[in-house]
DSSP file (Angstrom, degrees, kcal/mol; ACC not computed):
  #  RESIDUE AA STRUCTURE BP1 BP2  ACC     N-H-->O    O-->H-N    N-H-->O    O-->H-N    TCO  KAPPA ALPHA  PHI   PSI    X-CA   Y-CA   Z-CA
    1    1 A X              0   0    0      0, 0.0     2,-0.4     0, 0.0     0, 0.0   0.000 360.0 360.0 360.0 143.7  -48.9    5.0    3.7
    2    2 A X        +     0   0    0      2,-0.0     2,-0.4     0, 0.0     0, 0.0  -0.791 360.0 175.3-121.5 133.5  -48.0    8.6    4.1
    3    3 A X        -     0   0    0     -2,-0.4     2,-0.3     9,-0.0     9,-0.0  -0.983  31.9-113.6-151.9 125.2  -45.0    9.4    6.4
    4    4 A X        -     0   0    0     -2,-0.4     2,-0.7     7,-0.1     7,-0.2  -0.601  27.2-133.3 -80.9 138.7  -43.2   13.1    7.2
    5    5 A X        -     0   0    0     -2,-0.3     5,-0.2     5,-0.1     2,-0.1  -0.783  35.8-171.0 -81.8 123.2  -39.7   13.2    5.9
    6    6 A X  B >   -A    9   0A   0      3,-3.2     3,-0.7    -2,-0.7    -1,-0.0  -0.458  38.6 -82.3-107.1-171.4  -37.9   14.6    8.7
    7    7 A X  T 3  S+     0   0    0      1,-0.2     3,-0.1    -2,-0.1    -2,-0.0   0.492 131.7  33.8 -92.1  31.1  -34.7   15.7    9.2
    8    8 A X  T 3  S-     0   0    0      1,-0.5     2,-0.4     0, 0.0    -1,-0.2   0.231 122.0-110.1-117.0  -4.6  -32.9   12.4    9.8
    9    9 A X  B <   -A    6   0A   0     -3,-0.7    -3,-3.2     2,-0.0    -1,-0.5  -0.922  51.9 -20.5 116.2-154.2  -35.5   10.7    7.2
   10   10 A X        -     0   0    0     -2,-0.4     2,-0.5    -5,-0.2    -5,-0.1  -0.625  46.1-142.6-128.6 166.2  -38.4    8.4    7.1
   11   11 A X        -     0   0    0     -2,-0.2     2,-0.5    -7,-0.2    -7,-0.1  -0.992  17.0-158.1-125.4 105.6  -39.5    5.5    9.9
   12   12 A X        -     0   0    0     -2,-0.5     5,-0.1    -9,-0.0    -9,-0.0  -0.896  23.2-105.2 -85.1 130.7  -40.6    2.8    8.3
   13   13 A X        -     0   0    0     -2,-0.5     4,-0.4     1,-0.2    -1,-0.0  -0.158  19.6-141.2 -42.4 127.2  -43.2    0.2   10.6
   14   14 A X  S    S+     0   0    0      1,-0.2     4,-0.3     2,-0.2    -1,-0.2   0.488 102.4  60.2 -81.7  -1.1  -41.2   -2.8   11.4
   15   15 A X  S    S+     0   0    0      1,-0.2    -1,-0.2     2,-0.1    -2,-0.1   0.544  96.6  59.8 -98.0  -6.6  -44.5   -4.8   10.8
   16   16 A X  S    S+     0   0    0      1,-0.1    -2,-0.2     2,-0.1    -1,-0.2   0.846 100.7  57.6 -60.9 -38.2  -44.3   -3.5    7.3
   17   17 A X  S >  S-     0   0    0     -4,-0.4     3,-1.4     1,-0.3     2,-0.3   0.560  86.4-166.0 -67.0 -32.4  -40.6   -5.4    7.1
   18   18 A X  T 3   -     0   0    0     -4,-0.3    -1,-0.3     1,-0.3    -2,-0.1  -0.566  66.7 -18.1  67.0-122.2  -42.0   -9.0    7.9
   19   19 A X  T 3  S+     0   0    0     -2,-0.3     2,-0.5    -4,-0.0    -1,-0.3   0.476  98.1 144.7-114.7 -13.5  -39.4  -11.3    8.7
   20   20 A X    <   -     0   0    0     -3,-1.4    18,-0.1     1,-0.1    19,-0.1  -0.228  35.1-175.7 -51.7 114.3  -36.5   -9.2    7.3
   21   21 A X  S    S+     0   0    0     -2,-0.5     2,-0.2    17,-0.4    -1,-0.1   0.498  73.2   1.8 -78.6 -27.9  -33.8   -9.2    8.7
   22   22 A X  E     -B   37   0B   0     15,-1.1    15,-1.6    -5,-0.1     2,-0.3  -0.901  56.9-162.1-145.1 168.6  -31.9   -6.1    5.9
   23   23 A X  E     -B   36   0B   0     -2,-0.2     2,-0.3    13,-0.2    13,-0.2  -0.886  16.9-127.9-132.2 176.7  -33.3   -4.5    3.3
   24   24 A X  E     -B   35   0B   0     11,-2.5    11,-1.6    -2,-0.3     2,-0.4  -0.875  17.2-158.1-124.2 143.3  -31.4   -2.7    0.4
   25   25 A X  E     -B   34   0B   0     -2,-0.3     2,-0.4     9,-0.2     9,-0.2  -0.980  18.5-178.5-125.1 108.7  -32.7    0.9   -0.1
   26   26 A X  E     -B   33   0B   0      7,-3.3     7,-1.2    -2,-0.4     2,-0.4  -0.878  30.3-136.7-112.7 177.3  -31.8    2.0   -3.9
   27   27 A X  E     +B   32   0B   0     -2,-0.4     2,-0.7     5,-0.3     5,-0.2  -0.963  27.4 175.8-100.7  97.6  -32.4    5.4   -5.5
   28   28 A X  E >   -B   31   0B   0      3,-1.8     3,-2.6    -2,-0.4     2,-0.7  -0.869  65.1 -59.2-130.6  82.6  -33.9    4.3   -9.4
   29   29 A X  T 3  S-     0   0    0     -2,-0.7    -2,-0.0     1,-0.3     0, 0.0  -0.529 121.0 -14.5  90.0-123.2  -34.9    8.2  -11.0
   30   30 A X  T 3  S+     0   0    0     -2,-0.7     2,-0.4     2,-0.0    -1,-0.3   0.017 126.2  88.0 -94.2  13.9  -37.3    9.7   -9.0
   31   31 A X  E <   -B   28   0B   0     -3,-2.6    -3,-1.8     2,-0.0     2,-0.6  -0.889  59.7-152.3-115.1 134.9  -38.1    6.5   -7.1
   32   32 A X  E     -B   27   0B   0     -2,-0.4     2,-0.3    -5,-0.2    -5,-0.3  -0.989  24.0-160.0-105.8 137.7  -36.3    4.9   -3.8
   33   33 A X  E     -B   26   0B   0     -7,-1.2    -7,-3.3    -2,-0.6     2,-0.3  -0.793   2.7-152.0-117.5 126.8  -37.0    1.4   -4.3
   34   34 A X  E     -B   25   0B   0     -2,-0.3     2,-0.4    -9,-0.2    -9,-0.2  -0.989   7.3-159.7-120.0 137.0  -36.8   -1.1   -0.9
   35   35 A X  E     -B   24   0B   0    -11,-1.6   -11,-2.5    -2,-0.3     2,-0.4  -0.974  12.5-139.2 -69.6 102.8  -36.0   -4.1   -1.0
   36   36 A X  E     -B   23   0B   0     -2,-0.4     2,-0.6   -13,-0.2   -13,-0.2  -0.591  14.7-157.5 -88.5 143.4  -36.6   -7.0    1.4
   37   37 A X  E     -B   22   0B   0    -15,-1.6   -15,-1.1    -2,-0.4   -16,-0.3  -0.906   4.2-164.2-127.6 100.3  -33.6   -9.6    1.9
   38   38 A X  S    S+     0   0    0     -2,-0.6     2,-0.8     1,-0.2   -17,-0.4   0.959  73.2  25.9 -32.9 -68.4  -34.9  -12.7    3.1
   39   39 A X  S    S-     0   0    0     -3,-0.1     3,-0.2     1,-0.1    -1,-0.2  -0.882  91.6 -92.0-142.7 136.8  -31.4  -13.8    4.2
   40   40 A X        -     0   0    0     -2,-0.8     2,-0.8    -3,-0.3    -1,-0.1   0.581  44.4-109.9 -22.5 130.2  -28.4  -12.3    5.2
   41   41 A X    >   -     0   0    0      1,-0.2     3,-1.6    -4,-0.1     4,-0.2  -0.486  23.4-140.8 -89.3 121.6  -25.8  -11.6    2.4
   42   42 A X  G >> S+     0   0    0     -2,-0.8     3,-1.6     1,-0.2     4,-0.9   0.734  89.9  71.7 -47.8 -23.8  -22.8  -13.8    2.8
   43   43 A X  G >4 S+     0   0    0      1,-0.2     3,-2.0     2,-0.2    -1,-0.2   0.953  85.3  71.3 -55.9 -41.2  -19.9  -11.5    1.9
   44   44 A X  G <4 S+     0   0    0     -3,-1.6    -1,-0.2     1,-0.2    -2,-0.2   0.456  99.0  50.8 -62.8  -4.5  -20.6   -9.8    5.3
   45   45 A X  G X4 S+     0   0    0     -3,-1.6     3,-1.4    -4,-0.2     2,-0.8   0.304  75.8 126.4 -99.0 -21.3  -19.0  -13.3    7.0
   46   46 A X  T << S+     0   0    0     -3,-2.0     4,-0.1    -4,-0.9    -3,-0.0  -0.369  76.1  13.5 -43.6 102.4  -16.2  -13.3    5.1
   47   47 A X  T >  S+     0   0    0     -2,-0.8     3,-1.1     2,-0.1    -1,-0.2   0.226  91.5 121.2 112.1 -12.7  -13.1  -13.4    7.5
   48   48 A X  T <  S+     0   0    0     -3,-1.4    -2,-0.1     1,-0.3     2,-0.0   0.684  79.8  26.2 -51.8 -32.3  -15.2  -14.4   10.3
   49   49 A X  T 3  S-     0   0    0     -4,-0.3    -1,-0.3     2,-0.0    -2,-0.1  -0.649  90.5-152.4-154.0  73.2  -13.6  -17.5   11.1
   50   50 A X    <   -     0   0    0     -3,-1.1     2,-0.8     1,-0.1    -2,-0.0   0.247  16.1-121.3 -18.6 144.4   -9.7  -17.3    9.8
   51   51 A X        -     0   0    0      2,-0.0     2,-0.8    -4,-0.0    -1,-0.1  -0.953  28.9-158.8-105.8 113.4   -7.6  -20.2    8.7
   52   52 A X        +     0   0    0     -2,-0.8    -2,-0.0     1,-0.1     0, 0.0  -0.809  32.1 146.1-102.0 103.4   -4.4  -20.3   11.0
   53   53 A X        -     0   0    0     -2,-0.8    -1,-0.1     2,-0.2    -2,-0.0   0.281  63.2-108.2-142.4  34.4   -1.5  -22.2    9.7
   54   54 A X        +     0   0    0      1,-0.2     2,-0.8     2,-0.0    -2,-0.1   0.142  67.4 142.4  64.4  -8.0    1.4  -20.3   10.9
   55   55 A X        -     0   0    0      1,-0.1     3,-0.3     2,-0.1    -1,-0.2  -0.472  32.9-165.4 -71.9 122.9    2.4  -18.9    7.9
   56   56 A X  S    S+     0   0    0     -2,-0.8     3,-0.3     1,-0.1    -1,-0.1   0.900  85.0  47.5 -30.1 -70.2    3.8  -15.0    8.3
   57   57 A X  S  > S+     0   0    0      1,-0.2     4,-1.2     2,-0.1    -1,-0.1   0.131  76.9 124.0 -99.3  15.9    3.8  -13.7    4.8
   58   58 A X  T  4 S+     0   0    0     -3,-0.3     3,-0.4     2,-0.2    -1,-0.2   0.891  77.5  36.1 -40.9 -59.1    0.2  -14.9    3.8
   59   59 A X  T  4 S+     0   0    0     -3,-0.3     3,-0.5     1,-0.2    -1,-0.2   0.889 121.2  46.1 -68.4 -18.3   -1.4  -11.9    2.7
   60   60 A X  T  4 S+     0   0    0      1,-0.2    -1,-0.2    -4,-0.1    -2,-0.2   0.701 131.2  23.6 -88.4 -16.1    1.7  -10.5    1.1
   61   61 A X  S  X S+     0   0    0     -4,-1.2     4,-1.4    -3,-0.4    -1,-0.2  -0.694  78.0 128.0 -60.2  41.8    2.7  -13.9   -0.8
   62   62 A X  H  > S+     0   0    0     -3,-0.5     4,-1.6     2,-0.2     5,-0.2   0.859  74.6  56.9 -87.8 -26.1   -1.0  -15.6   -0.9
   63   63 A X  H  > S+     0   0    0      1,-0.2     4,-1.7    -4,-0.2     5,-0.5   0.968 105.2  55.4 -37.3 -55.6   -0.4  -16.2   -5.0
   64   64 A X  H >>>S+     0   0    0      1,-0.2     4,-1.1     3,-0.2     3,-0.9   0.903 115.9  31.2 -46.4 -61.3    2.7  -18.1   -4.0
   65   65 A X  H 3<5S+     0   0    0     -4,-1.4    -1,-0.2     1,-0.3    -2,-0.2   0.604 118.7  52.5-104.3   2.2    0.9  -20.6   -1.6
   66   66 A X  H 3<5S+     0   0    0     -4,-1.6    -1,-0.3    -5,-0.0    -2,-0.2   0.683 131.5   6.3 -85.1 -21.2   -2.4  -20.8   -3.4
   67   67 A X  H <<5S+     0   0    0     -4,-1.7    -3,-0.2    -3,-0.9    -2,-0.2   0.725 100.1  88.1-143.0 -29.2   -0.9  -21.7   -7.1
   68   68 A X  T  <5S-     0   0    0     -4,-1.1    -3,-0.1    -5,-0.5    -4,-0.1   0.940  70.9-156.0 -42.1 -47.0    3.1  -22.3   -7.0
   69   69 A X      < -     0   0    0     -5,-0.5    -1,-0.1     1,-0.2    -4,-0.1   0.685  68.4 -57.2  87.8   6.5    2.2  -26.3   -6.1
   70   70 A X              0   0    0     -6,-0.2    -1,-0.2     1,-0.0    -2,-0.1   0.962 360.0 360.0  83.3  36.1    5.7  -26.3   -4.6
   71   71 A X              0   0    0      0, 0.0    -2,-0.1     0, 0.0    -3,-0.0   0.245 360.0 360.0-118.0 360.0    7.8  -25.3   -7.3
């Protein structure tokens, strides 16, 4: 498939895509390589659902309450 590069880029067919849900676009030489990603990359859900346990000074003291043990 043959496509004009405009000046925003290319339109790829979303029936080209399947069932993907992202793809990863890299730049490899002269080549752009796409990549379809079956399923959703987990990092992006990080923080999504918080732990609340009244503590203040978590982020600024998280060593302290992950690894001191109470000491």
């Amino acid at each position: 498939m043959r496509v004009k590069v405009t000046k925003r880029g290319v339109v790829i067919p979303k029936d080209m895509l399947g069932g993907a849900e992202e793809v990863e676009i890299q730049k490899e030489d002269h080549r752009i390589v796409i990549a379809l990603l079956s399923e959703r990359d987990p990092i992006f859900d990080l923080g999504k659902n918080p732990v609340e346990c009244g503590v203040r000074d978590g982020a600024e003291h998280h060593d302290h309450y992950l690894y001191d043990c109470g000491s």
